[in-house]
C-alpha positions in Angstrom: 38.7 49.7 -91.0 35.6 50.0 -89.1 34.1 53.3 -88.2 32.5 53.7 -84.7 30.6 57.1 -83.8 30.3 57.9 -80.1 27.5 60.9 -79.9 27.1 60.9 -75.9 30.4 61.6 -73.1 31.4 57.8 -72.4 34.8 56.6 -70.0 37.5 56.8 -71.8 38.0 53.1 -71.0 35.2 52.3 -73.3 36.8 54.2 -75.9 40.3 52.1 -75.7 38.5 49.0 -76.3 36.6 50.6 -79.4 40.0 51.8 -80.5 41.5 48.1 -81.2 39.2 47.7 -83.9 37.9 50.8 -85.2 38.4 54.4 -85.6 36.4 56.0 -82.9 35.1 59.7 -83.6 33.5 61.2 -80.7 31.0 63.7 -81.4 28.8 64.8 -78.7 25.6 66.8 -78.5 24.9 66.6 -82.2 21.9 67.9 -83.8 19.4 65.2 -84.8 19.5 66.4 -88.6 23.6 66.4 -88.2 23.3 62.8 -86.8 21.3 61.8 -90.3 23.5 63.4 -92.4 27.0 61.7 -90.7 25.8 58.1 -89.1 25.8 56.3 -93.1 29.8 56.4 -92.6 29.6 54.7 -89.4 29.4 51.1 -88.8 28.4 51.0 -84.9 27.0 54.1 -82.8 27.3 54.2 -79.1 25.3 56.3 -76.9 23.9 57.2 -73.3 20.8 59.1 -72.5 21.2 61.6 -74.2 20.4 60.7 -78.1 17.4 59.3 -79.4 18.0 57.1 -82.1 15.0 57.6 -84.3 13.7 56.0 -87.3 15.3 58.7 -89.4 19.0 58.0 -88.1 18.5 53.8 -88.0 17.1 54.2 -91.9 19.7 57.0 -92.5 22.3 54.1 -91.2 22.9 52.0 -93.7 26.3 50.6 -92.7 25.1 50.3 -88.9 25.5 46.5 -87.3 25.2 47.5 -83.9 24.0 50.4 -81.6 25.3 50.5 -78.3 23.5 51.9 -74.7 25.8 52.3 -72.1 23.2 52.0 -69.6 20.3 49.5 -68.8 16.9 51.1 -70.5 16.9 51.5 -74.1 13.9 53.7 -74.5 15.9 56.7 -76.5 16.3 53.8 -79.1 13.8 52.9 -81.8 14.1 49.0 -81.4 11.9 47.5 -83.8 13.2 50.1 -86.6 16.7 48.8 -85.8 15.3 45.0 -85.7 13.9 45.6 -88.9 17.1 46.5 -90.3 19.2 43.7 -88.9 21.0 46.0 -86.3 22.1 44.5 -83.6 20.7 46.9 -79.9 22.8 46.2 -77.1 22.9 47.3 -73.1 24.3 47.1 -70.1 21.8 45.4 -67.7 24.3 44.8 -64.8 26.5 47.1 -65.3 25.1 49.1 -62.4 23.8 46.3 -60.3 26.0 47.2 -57.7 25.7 51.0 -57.5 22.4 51.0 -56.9 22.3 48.5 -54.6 24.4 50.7 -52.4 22.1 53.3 -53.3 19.6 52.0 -51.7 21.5 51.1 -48.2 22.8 54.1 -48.3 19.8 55.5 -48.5 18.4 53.4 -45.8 21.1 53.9 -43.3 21.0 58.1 -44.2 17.0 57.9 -43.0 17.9 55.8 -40.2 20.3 58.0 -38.7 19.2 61.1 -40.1 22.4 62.2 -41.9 21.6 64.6 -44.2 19.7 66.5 -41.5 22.4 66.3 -39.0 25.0 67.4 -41.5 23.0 70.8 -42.3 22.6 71.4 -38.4 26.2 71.1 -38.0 27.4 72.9 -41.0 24.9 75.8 -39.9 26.7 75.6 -36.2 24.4 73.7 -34.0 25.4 71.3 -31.9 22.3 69.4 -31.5 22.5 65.6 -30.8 19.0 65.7 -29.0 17.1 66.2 -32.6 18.9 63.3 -34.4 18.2 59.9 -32.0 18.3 57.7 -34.9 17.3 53.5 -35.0 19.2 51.1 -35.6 18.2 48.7 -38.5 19.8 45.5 -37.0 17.1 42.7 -36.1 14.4 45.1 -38.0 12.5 43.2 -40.5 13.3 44.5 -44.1 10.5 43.9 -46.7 12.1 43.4 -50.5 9.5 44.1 -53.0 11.5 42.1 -56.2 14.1 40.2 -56.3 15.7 40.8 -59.1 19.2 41.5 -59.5 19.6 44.7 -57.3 16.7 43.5 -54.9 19.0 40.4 -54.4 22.0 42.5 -53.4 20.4 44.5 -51.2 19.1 41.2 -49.6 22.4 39.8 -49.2 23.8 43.1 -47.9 21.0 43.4 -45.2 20.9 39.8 -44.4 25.1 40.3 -43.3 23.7 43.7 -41.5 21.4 41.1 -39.1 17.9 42.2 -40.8 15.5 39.4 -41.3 14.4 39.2 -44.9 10.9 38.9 -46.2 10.2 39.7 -49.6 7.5 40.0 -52.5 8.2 38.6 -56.0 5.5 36.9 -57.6 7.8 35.8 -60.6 10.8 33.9 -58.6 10.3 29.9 -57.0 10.3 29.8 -53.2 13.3 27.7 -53.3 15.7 30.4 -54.8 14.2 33.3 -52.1 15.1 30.5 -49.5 18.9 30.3 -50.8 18.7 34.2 -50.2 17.7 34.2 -47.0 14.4 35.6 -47.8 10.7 34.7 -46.8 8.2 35.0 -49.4 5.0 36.7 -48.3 2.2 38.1 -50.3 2.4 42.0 -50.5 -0.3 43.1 -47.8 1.2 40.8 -45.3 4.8 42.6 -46.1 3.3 46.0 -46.1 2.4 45.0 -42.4 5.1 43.6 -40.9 8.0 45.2 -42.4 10.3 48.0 -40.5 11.9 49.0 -43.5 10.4 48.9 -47.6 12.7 48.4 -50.2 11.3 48.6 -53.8 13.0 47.1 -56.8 10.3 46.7 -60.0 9.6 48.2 -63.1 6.9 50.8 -63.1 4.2 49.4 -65.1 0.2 49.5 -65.2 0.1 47.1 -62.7 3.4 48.7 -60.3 2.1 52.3 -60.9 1.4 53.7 -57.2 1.8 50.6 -55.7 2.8 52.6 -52.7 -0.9 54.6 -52.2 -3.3 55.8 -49.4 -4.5 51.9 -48.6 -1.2 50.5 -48.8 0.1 53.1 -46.6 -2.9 52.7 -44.0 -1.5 48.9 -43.8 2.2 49.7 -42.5 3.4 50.4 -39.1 3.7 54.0 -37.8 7.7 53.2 -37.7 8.2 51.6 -41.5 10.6 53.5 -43.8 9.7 53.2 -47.6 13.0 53.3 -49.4 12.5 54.0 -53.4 16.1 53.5 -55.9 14.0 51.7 -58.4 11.3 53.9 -60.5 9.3 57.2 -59.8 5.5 56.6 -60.3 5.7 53.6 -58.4 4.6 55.5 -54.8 1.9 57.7 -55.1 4.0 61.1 -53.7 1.0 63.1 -52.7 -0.3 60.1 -50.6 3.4 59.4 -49.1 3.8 62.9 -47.8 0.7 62.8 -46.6 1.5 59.9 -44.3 5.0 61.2 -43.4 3.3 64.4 -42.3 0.7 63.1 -40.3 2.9 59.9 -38.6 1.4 57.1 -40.3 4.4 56.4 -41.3 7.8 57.0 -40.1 9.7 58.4 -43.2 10.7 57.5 -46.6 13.8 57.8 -49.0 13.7 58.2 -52.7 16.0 58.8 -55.4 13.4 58.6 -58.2 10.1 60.4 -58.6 7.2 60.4 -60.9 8.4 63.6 -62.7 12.2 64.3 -62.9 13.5 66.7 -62.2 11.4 67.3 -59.5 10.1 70.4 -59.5 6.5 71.5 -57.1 5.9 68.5 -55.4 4.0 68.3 -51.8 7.7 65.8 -51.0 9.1 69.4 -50.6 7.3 70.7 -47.7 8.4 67.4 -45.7 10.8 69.1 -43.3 11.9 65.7 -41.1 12.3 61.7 -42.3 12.5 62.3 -45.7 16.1 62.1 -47.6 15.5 63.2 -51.7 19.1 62.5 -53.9 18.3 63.5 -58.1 18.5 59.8 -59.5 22.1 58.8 -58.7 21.7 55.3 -58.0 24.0 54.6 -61.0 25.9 57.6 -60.5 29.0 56.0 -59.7 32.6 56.1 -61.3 32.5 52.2 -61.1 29.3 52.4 -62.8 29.9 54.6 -65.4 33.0 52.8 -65.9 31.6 49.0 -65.8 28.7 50.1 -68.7 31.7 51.7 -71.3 33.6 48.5 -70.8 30.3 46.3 -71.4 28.8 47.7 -74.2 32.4 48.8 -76.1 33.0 45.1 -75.3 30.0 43.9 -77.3 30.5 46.6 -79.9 33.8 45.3 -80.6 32.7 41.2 -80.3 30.1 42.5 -83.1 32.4 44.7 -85.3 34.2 41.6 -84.9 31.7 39.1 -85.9 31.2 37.6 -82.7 27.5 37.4 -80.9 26.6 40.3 -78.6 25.7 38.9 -74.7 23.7 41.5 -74.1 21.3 42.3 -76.8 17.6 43.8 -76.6 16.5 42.7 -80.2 17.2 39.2 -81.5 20.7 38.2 -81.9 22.7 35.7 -82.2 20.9 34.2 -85.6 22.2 33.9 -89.2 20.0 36.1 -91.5 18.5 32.5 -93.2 17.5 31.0 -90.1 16.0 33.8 -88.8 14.1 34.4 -91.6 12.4 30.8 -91.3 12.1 31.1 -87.7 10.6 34.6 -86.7 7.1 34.2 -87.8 7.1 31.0 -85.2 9.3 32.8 -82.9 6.8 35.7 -82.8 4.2 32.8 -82.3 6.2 31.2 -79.2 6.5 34.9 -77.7 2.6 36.1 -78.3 1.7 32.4 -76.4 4.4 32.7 -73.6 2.2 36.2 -72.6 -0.7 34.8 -72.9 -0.4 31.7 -70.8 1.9 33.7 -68.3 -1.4 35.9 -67.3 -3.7 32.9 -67.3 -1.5 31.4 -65.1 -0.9 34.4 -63.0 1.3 34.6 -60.0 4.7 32.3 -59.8 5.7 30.6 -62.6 7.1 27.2 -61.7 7.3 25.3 -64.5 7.0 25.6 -68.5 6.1 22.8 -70.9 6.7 24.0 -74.6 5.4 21.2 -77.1 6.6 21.3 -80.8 3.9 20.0 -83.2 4.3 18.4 -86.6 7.2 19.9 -89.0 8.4 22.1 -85.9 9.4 18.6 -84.2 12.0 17.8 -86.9 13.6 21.5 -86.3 16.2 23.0 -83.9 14.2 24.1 -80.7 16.2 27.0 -79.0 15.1 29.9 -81.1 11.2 28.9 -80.0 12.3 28.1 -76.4 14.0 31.3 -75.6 10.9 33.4 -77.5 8.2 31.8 -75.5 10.1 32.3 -72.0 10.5 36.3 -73.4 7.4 36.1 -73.6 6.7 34.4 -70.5 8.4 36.9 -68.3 7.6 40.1 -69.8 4.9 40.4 -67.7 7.0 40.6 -65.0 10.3 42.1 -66.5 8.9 44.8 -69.2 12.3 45.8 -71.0 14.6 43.9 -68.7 14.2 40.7 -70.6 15.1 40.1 -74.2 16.3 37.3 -76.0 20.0 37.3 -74.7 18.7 36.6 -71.0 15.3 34.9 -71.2 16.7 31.6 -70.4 19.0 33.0 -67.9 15.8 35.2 -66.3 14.0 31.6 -66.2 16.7 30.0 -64.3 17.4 32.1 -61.8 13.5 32.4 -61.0 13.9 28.5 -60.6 10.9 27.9 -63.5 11.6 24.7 -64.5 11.6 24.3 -68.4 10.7 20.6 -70.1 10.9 20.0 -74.2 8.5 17.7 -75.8 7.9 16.9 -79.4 5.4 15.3 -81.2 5.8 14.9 -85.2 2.0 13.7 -85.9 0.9 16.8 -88.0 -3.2 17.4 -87.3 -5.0 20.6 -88.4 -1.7 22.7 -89.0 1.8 21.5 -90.2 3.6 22.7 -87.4 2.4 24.1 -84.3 3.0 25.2 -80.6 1.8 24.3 -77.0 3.0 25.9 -73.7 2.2 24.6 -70.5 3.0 26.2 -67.6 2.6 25.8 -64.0 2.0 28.0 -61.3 1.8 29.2 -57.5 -2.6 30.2 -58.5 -2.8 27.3 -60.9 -2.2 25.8 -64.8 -3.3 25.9 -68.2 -1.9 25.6 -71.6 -2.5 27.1 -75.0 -2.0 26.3 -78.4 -1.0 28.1 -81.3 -0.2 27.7 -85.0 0.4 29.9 -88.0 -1.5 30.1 -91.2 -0.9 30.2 -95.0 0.0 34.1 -94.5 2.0 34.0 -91.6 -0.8 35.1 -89.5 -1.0 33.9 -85.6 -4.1 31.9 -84.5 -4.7 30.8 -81.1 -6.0 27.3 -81.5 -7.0 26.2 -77.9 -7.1 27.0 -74.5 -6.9 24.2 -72.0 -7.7 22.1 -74.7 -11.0 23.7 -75.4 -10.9 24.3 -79.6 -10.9 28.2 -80.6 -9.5 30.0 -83.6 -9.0 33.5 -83.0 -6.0 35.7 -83.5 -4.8 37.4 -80.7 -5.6 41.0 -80.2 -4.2 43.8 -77.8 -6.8 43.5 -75.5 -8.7 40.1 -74.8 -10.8 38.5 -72.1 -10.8 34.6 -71.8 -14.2 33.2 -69.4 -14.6 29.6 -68.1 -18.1 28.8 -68.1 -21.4 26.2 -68.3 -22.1 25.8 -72.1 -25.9 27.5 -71.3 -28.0 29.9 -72.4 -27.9 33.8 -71.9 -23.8 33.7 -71.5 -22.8 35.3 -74.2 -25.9 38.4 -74.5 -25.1 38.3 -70.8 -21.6 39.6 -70.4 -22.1 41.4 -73.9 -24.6 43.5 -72.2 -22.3 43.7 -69.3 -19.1 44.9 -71.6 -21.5 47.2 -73.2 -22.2 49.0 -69.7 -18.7 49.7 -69.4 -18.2 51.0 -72.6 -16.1 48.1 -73.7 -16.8 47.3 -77.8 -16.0 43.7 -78.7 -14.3 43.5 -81.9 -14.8 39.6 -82.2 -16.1 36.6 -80.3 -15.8 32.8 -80.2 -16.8 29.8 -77.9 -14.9 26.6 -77.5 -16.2 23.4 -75.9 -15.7 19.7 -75.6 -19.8 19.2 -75.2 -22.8 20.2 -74.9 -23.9 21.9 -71.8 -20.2 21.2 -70.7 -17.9 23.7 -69.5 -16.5 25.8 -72.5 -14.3 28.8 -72.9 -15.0 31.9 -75.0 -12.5 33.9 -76.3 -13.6 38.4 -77.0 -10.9 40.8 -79.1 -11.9 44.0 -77.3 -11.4 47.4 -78.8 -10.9 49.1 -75.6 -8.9 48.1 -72.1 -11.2 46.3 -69.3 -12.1 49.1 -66.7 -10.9 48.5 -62.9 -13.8 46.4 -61.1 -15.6 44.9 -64.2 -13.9 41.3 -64.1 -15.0 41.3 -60.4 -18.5 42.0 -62.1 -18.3 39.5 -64.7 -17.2 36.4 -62.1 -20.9 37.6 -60.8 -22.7 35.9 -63.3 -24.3 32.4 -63.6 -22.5 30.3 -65.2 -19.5 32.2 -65.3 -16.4 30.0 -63.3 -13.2 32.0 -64.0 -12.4 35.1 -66.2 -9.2 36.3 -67.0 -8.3 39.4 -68.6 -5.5 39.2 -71.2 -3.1 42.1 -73.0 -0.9 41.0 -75.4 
C-alpha cells in the first residue's frame, strides 16, 4: 500500500481522500534533517507553507511520485530538483479564487464605509455617526488592474453592485474584457479615471511599485487603492504619503512588501486606511477546497492517473518525454522570446514545425511554447497543465502549420505571434548536442544561443552601428558577452543580436533608439 506523508496541518477532508489509497501519517513541524531521514518510505508528501522541500529531501525521496501544495505558490518547493527526478509538483491555483475575491470587496466596501474605524468608536463607547459619512460605490468607476481569475470575479461581483468596469491587462483579447463587462484602457488612463483601484498581478520586475509617487500624482483626490494581490507591488512609503496629505482618498491592503509588517510609515495613517495580515485565502472554504484539490491529484497520481494541476511537466510517459524535452525546452525559450518582441496583447500565435518535427505529435511543443509565451505575464501561475487553458481564456488564437522540407537543421521551430504593438516571428533549432540556437528573427538569418540577458536592434546595414551602441553599452557598464548581425542585403535593414553579461539599466534603450540608424530595439530576458 502506498505511503503518503503529510508534514503541514491540512482539513481533515483532504486527509479522507488520501485515506482510500494510502496510509496517511501526519507529521507536522518536522525538523528538515528528520524530514531526510523519514520521506525514502513515503511515496507522495503533501504540504502547505510551512516546509521547504529542498534538494536534500527530493534526492533523499526516492520512492516520491508526487509532492503536493495545498495552496497556489510553490516557492517552498525545489521544482526543477523534483523535475529532474520525475516527481510529479502539484497545486491548487483556484482553490482560493473565490476567497480572495471577497477579500478584496470586502475590503473595498470596509474603506468605503469605514468599518473597522466605526467599530472601535463604538466598542470604545462613542456614539459618533458624524466621523464615519462613508460613499457609496454604486455608479463609481472601478479600475481592475488584471484580469485573471480573481480580477474577473471581482469584476463580475462589482459589475452586479452597478460599478462601471474598466480594466488593465495587457495579456487578455478585448473581446473576452467585453464579455466581462469590462473596458480596456491603458494604465495611465485608468489611474485617472478610476474611483476605486483594484490590483490583481504578480509582483515582478516589471509590477514592482507599480503604485508610486507618479502614479499616485495621476489619480483623483477621491480614488481608493485596494491591494489582495502582492506586497511590493505599491510603493508603501509613497502611498502613505498621499493618504496623509489627500492626494488620495485612502487605500486597503492585505499584503505588504515585508510580512509581517512590522515599522512601516502605513502605521501612522490614523483615517482611510484598513490593514488585515494576508487573509485573502483565509477562509474555511478555502482551506477546505485546496485539501480536496491537491489530495485529489495525489490520489489520481498514486493511482496512475495524470495530475490537472501540475507545475512541472506531467502528463508524459518517461520515453516520450525523453525525446521531446530538449525541443520542448526549445518551444518554451522561443515562446519568451517572441512574447517580449511582440510586447503588449497577445492575439494570435503561429507555431510552425520544420522537417522531422512535422512527422511528430505536436501537443508537447504547443503547450511549451504558449508556457513560454505567457510567463511573461503569469510568472508561476502558468505551467504546463494550464498553458492552453491560460491561452484560451486570454482569447490568443493558436494556428498549427507544418512543413516537412528539412533545410539547415532536421527539425526545427517557428512562432509567430501577433499583437496589440505589432508582430514578428523567430526561429529556432537544436544542434548535434542538444544545444538551442536561435536561427532568425523576422526572417533575418542569426545563430546565436540565447542568453539571460539579450538586446535585439532593427537597423540600416551602415557603418559605425555596431562600435556605436558598443560604446553606448560600454557607458552603462553593460559587458557584451557575444554579438552577431543578420541581414537580407547590403545596406538593407538587418538585425543584430548581443548576449549581455549584465541587465540593461532603466533609460538606456530610450538612448539606444537615439542613434542613426537604429529603427527599433528591444530588450530581451530569457
Amino acid at each position: 500500500m502506498s505511503k503518503v506523508l503529510v508534514s503541514d496541518p491540512i482539513d481533515q477532508v483532504g486527509i479522507d481522500i488520501l485515506s482510500q489509497v494510502a496510509q496517511v501519517d501526519i507529521k507536522t513541524g518536522l525538523p528538515p534533517e528528520e524530514l531526510v531521514r523519514i520521506i525514502p518510505e513515503y511515496d507522495a508528501l503533501m504540504i502547505r507553507s510551512g516546509t521547504r522541500v529542498t534538494q536534500a529531501i527530493i534526492d533523499a525521496g526516492t520512492q516520491l511520485k508526487i509532492i503536493g501544495r495545498a495552496g497556489v505558490g510553490v516557492d517552498n518547493v525545489d521544482v526543477p530538483a523534483a523535475t529532474k527526478r520525475g516527481i510529479v509538483v502539484v497545486n491548487s491555483p483556484e482553490g482560493n479564487t473565490i476567497a480572495a475575491a471577497e477579500h478584496a470587496i470586502a475590503m473595498m466596501l470596509s474603506l468605503s464605509r469605514h468599518i473597522p474605524d466605526a467599530n472601535q468608536s463604538v466598542k470604545s463607547g462613542k456614539w459618533d455617526r458624524k466621523s464615519f459619512t462613508g460613499s457609496e460605490v454604486y455608479k463609481k468607476t472601478l479600475g481592475v488592474v488584471g484580469l485573471g481569475k480573481i480580477g474577473s470575479h471581482v469584476a463580475t461581483v462589482a459589475k452586479a453592485m452597478g460599478m462601471k468596469l474598466i480594466a488593465y491587462d495587457p495579456f487578455i483579447s478585448v473581446e473576452r474584457a467585453d464579455q466581462m463587462g469590462c473596458r480596456l484602457v491603458e494604465l495611465d488612463l485608468l489611474f485617472q479615471q478610476a474611483d476605486y483601484i483594484t490590483l490583481h498581478l504578480p509582483k515582478t520586475p516589471e509590477t514592482t511599485h507599480l503604485i508610486n509617487r507618479s502614479s499616485l500624482a495621476k489619480m483623483k483626490p477621491t480614488t481608493k487603492i485596494i491591494n489582495c494581490a502582492r506586497g511590493g507591488i505599491i510603493d508603501e512609503a509613497a502611498l502613505a504619503e498621499a493618504i496623509a496629505s489627500g492626494k488620495i482618498g485612502g487605500a486597503a491592503l492585505d499584503v505588504f512588501e515585508n510580512e509581517p509588517l512590522g515599522e512601516s510609515p502605513l502605521l501612522s495613517i490614523g483615517q482611510n486606511l484598513v490593514l488585515t495580515p494576508h487573509l485573502g485565502a483565509s477562509t474555511a472554504e478555502a482551506q477546505v477546497n485546496v485539501a480536496i484539490d491537491v489530495a485529489e491529484q495525489i490520489r489520481d497520481v498514486l493511482l496512475g492517473l495524470p495530475a490537472r494541476s501540475a507545475v512541472n511537466i506531467p502528463g508524459l510517459s518517461p520515453d516520450v518525454m525523453e525525446k521531446f524535452k530538449p525541443y520542448m525546452q526549445l518551444a518554451e525559450t522561443l515562446g519568451k522570446l517572441v512574447a517580449q518582441l511582440v510586447g503588449g496583447r497577445i492575439e494570435s500565435l503561429t507555431i510552425r514545425l520544420q522537417g522531422e518535427l512535422a512527422t511528430n505529435t505536436s501537443q508537447p511543443l504547443v503547450i511549451a511554447a504558449l508556457k513560454g509565451l505567457l510567463s511573461q505575464a503569469l510568472q508561476e501561475r502558468v505551467n504546463y497543465v494550464n498553458a492552453a487553458i491560460e491561452a484560451k481564456t486570454r482569447g490568443i488564437h493558436v494556428i498549427e502549420t507544418r512543413d516537412a522540407a528539412i533545410r539547415d537543421y532536421s527539425g526545427s521551430l517557428q512562432l509567430s505571434a501577433k499583437g496589440s504593438l505589432g508582430e514578428h516571428s523567430v526561429n529556432g533549432a537544436l544542434l548535434g548536442d542538444g544545444e538551442i540556437r536561435i536561427t532568425s528573427i523576422d526572417d533575418f538569418p542569426i545563430n546565436v544561443p540565447p542568453s539571460p540577458y539579450m538586446l535585439f536592434t532593427l537597423h540600416r546595414d551602415m557603418p559605425g552601428i555596431i562600435g556605436t551602441i558598443g560604446s553606448l553599452l560600454g557607458n552603462f557598464n553593460v559587458n557584451i558577452a557575444s554579438m552577431q548581425v543578420g541581414r537580407k542585403i547590403v545596406r538593407g535593414d538587418a538585425v543584430m543580436a548581443l548576449s549581455l553579461d549584465d541587465p540593461l539599466p532603466e533609460g538606456i534603450v530610450a538612448e539606444i533608439a537615439k542613434v542613426q540608424g537604429i529603427r527599433d530595439a528591444y530588450t530581451v530576458t530569457l
